[in-house]
C-alpha positions in Angstrom: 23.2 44.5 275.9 19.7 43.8 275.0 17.1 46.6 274.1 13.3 46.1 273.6 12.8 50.3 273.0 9.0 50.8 272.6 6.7 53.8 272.9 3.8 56.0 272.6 1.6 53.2 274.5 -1.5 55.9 274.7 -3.2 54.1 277.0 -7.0 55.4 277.6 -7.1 56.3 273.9 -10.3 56.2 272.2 -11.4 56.4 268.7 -14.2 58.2 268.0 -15.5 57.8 271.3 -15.3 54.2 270.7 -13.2 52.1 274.3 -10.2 50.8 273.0 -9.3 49.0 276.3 -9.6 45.4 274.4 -7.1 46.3 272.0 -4.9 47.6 274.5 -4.5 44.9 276.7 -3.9 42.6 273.8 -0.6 45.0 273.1 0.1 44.9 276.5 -0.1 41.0 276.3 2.0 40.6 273.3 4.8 42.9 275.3 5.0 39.9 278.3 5.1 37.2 275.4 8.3 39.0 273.3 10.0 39.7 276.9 9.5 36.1 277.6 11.1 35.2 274.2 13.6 37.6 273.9 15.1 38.2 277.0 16.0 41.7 276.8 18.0 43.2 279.2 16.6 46.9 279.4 13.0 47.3 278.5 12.5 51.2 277.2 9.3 52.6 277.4 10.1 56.5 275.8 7.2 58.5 276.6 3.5 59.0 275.8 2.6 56.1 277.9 -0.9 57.8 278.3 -3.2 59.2 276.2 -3.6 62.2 278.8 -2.0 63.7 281.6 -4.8 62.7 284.1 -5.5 59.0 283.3 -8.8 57.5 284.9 -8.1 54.7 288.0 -8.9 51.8 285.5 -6.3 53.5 282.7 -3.4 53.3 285.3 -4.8 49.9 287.3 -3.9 48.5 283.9 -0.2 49.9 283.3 0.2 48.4 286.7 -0.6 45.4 286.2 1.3 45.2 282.7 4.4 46.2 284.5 4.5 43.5 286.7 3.7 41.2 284.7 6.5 42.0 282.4 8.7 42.2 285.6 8.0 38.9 286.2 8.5 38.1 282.8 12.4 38.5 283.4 12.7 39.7 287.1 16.6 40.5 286.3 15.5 43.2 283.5 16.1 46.7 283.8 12.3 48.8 283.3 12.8 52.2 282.2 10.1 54.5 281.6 9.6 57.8 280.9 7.4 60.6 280.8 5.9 61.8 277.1 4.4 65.5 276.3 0.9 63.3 276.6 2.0 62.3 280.2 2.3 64.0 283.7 6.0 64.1 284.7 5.1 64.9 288.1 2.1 62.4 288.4 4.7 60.1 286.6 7.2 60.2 288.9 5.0 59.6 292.5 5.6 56.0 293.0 9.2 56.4 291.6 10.8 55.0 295.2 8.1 51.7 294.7 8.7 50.8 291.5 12.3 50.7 291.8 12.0 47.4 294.0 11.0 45.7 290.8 13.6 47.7 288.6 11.1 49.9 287.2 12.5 53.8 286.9 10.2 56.0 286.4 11.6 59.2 285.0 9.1 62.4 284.6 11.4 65.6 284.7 14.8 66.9 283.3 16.3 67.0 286.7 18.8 70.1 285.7 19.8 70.2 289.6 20.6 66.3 289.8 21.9 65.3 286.0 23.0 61.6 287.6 19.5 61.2 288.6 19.1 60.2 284.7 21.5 57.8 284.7 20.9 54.3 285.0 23.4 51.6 284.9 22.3 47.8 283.9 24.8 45.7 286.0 27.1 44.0 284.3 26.0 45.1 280.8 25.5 49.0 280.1 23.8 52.1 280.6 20.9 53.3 280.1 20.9 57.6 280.4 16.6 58.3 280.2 15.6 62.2 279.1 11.8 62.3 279.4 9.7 64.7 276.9 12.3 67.4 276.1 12.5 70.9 273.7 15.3 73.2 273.2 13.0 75.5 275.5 13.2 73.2 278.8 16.6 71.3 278.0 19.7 73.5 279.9 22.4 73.6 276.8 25.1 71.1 275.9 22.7 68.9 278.8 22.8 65.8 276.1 26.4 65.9 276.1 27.0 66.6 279.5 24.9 63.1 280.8 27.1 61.2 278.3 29.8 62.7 279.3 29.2 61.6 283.0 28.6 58.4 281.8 31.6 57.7 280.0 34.1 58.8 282.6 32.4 56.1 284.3 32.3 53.4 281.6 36.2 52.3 281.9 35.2 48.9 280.4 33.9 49.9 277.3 30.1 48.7 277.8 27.1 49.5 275.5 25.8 53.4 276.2 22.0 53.6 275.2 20.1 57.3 275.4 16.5 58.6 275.3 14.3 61.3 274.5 10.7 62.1 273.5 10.8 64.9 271.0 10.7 65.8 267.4 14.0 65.3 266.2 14.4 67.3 262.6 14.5 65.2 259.4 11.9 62.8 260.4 9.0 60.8 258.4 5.9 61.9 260.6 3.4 60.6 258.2 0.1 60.1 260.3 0.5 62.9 262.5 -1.8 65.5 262.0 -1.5 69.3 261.6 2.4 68.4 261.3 5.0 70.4 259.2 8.8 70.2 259.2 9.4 72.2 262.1 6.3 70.9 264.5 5.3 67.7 265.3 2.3 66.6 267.9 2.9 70.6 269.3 6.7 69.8 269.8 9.2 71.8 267.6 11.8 69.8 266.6 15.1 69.5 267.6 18.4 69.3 265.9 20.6 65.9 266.5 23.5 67.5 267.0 21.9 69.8 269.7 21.7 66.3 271.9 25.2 65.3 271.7 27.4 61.9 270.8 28.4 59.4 272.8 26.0 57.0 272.8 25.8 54.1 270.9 22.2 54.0 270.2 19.4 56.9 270.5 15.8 55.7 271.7 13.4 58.1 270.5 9.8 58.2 271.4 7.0 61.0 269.7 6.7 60.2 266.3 4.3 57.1 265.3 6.3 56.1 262.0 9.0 53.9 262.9 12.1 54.5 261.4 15.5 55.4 261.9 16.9 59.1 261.8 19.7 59.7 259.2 22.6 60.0 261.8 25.3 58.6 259.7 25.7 55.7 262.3 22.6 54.1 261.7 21.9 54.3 265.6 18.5 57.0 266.1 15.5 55.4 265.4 12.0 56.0 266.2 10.6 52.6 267.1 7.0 53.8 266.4 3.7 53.2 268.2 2.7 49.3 268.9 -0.9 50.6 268.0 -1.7 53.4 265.5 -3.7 56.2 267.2 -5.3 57.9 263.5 -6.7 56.1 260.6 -3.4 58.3 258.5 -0.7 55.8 260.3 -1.2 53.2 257.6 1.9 51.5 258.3 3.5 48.4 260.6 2.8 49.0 264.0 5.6 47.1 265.9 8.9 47.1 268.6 12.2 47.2 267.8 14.7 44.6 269.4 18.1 46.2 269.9 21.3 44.8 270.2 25.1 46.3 270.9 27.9 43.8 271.3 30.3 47.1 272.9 30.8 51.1 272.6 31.5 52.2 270.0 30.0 49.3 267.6 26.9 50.1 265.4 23.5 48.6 266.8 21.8 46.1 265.1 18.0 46.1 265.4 14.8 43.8 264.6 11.3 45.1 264.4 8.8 42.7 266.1 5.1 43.4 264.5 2.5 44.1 267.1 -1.1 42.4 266.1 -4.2 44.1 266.6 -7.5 42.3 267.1 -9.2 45.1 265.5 -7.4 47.3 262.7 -8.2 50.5 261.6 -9.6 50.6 257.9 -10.0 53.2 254.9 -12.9 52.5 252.5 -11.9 52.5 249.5 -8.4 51.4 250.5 -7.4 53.7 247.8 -8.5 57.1 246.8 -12.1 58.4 247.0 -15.3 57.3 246.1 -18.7 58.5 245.5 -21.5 58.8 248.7 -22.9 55.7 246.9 -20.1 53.8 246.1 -18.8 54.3 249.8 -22.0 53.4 251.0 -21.9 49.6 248.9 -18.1 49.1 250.1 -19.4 49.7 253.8 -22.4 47.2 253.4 -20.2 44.1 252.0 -18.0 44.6 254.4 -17.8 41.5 256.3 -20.0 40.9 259.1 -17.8 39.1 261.2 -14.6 41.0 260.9 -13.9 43.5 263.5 -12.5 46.4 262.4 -12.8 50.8 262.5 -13.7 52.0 259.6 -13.6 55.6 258.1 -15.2 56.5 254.5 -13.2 58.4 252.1 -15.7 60.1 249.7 -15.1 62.6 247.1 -18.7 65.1 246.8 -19.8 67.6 244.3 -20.9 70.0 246.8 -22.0 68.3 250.6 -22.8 65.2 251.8 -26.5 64.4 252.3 -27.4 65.3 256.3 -28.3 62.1 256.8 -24.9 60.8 255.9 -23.9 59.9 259.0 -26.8 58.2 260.0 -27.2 56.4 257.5 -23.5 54.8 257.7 -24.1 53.7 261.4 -27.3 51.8 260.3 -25.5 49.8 257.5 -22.7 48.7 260.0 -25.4 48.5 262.9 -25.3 44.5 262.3 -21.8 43.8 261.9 -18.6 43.5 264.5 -17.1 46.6 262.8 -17.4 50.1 264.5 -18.4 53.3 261.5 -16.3 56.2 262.7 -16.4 58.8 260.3 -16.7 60.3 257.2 -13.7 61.9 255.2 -14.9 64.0 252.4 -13.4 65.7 249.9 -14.8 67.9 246.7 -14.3 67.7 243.3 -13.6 70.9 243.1 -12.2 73.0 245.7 -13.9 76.3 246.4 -11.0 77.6 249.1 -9.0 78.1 245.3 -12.2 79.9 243.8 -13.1 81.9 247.0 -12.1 85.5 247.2 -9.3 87.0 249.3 -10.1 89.6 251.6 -7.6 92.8 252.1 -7.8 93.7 255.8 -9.7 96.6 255.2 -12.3 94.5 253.6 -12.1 91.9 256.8 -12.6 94.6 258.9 -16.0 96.2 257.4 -17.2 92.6 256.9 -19.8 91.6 258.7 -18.9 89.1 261.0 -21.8 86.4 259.9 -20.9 87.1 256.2 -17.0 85.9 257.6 -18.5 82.8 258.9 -20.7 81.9 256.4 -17.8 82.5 254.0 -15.5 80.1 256.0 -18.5 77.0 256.2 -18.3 77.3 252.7 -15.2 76.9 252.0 -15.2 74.0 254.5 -18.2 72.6 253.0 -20.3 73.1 255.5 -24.2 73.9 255.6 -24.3 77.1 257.4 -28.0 76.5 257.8 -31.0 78.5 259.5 -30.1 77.2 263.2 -26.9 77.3 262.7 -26.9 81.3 262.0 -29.1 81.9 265.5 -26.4 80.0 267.3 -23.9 82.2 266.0 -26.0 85.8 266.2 -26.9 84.1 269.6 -23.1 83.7 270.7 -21.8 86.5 269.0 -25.0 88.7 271.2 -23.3 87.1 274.4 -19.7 88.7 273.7 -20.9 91.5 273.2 -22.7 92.3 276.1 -19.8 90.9 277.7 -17.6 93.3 276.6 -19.9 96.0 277.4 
């Protein structure tokens, strides 16, 4: 059997306010070319196929239309797609009787009540058992083991048994995700591989952006990543992995297909910090003609002029490149030199003197206006409470 296992399509994801539909639809593109060249015969699409749980008209006319093209791509293929923690797995699962004409599944819920519903079987070469977005809070126990299980009472002549899941699976790389530790990744506390069970002869995993296998011991959980990077931190390949799996029981082998994109997300410098005005020369000889996002890394004494921002935009006003932002970082950190409170002393503070205290440490200018706007607000809940 024949895997193309993608994910984390985000589509309707913007950067920086900037419309990414372009770069988008050129993914979506390059998935009908590789189905056309590959011939797969499962096509896994394991969560986070939006950006949000309530996509806009033109969002979801496009995912249409990409499915049927890659339908028509290779009619005889088996579409599976499932719902991500970004996704609605009710809203995902509406035209679920529909799609199935054109051998799209559409799988939105753990269906504790109806475990078969999960299973799919590819005729003549496998099965395919699709968990949508899953935690050890909404997934019954020993539910893994019990769909593969099912499956391989079923699978008296020995064919390939392919699982997925979109979750945080402990032990993974999740560089580029941010606010992410060991136990949490993108809000999703991760899960143990042994809590989801053996049996299958290759784990599709959606979620994390890095792809990469999962140390399993059988070389058969990977992450196959996100076909276009979402943050300026993924600064890795952005591609789809090709599976293959002669029978059950033998160990995958897998190709990673590189996804282009017409316009790539780029650090300046591409190493390290610089200075407000060395930053400010790498932006300008950029080249004109290259499209491209671009995010400044610059390493300040104290703050960034107010006009920072501005004055960025102006020196990429002429050029195909779109300025998103600015990441600074001092010299020297004031959160080590700042003074801890004891809660007695947090509680007598005044709370202005606790905000001030925090935009400093942040590096931000707690100026004039911005101390009305907080008396102002903090005037409001007041009289609320009252």
């Amino acid at each position: 059997m024949k895997i193309l296992h993608t994910s984390d399509w985000h589509l309707g994801h913007t950067l920086y306010n900037y419309d990414r539909t372009e770069e988008q639809m050129v993914m979506l593109l390059q998935m009908v070319q590789i189905v056309k060249e590959q011939k797969p015969d499962v096509f896994l699409l394991c969560g986070d196929v939006y950006h949000t749980p309530q996509p806009s008209s033109a969002v979801q006319t496009m995912l249409t239309n990409a499915l049927l093209e890659i339908h028509k791509a290779r009619p005889e293929m088996v579409i599976v797609m499932t719902a991500g923690n970004h996704d609605s797995g009710v809203r995902h699962e509406i035209f679920q009787s529909p799609w199935k004409e054109l051998n799209v599944y559409a799988i939105g819920q753990v269906e504790r009540e109806n475990p078969d519903g999960h299973i799919i079987e590819v005729p003549h070469k496998g099965y395919v058992i699709a968990v949508p977005y899953c935690t050890e809070r909404n997934m019954p126990e020993g539910f893994f083991q019990q769909l593969t299980d099912r499956v391989n009472e079923r699978n008296t002549d020995g064919r390939p048994v392919v699982m997925t899941a979109h979750t945080t699976v402990r032990g993974c790389d999740f560089t580029g995700h941010d606010h992410a530790t060991d136990s949490i990744v993108g809000g999703i506390s991760a899960m143990d591989l042994a809590s989801m069970g053996d049996g299958y002869d290759y784990l599709a995993l959606g979620h994390i952006h890095h792809a990469q296998f999962v140390h399993s011991g059988k070389h058969n959980v990977r992450y196959c990543g996100t076909p276009l990077p979402v943050s300026f931190d993924e600064t890795y390949t952005h591609s789809v992995s090709m599976v293959e799996i002669e029978r059950h029981g033998e160990k995958p082998t897998v190709t990673e297909i590189e996804i282009g994109n017409p316009r790539p997300l780029v650090t300046l410098p591409t190493d390290g910090f610089a200075t407000w005005e060395e930053a400010k020369e790498l932006l300008a000889r950029f080249p004109d003609d290259l499209p491209a996002y671009i995010r400044l890394n610059v390493e300040v004494d104290d703050f960034l002029p107010l006009e920072a921002q501005a004055e960025a935009s102006l020196l990429a006003e002429d050029k195909q490149c779109r300025f998103c932002c600015i990441n600074a970082k001092r010299k020297t950190s004031r959160r080590a030199e700042a003074k801890t409170l004891s809660v007695q002393e947090f509680q007598a503070e005044e709370p202005i003197n606790i905000a001030r205290r925090y935009a400093e440490d942040m590096g931000i200018d707690f100026d004039d206006e911005m101390q009305e706007m907080f008396k102002e607000t903090l005037e409001r809940l007041k009289s609320e409470e009252l």
